[in-house]
C-alpha positions, 0 to 999 in steps of 0.5 A: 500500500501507498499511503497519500498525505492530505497536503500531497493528496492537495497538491495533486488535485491543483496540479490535475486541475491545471492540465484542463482535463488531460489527466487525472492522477500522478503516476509515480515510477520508479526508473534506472539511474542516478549514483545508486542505480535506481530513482523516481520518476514522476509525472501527471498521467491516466490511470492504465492497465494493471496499474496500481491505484491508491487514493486520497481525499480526491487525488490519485495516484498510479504505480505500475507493478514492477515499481510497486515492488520498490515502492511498497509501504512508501508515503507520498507527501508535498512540502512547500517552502521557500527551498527544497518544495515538491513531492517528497518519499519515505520509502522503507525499503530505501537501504541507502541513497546517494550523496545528493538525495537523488538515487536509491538502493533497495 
């Protein structure tokens, strides 16, 4: 399961809103690269087949399977402030991440 927070569940519905229609929930992926080998890729999208969806307070949310295995237990928040505002994770599988934060092992 993927857990949303309200002010993420928030942050997704403004953003889907502001696309017009052209979608309806954010897909997060988890993807090859970075220091550590493995990073997340997220983007607003549609919900497709065999996609794990989880919502929250209105907003949705979409993993593929094969990124479910990394992603599993993971809750999505959004910080807003002057540094460092947008999406965060707190992924417990997450065995080490790189110098900058920006890639992970697992």
């Amino acid at each position: 399961m993927i857990t949303i927070s309200d002010n993420a569940a928030r942050k997704i519905i403004e953003c889907v809103k502001q696309t017009g229609g052209e979608v309806d929930g954010l897909r997060i992926k988890v993807v090859g690269g970075g220091c550590s080998g493995l990073m997340y890729k997220m983007d607003l999208d549609c919900e497709r087949k065999g996609d794990k969806v989880f919502e929250h307070a209105g907003a949705r949310l979409y993993v593929d399977r094969k990124s479910y295995l990394y992603i599993n237990g993971t809750e999505v928040d959004y910080r807003d402030g002057l540094q460092n505002a947008g999406f965060s994770l707190s992924n417990p599988n997450v065995k080490r991440t790189c110098g900058c934060g920006e890639s992970f092992i697992v």
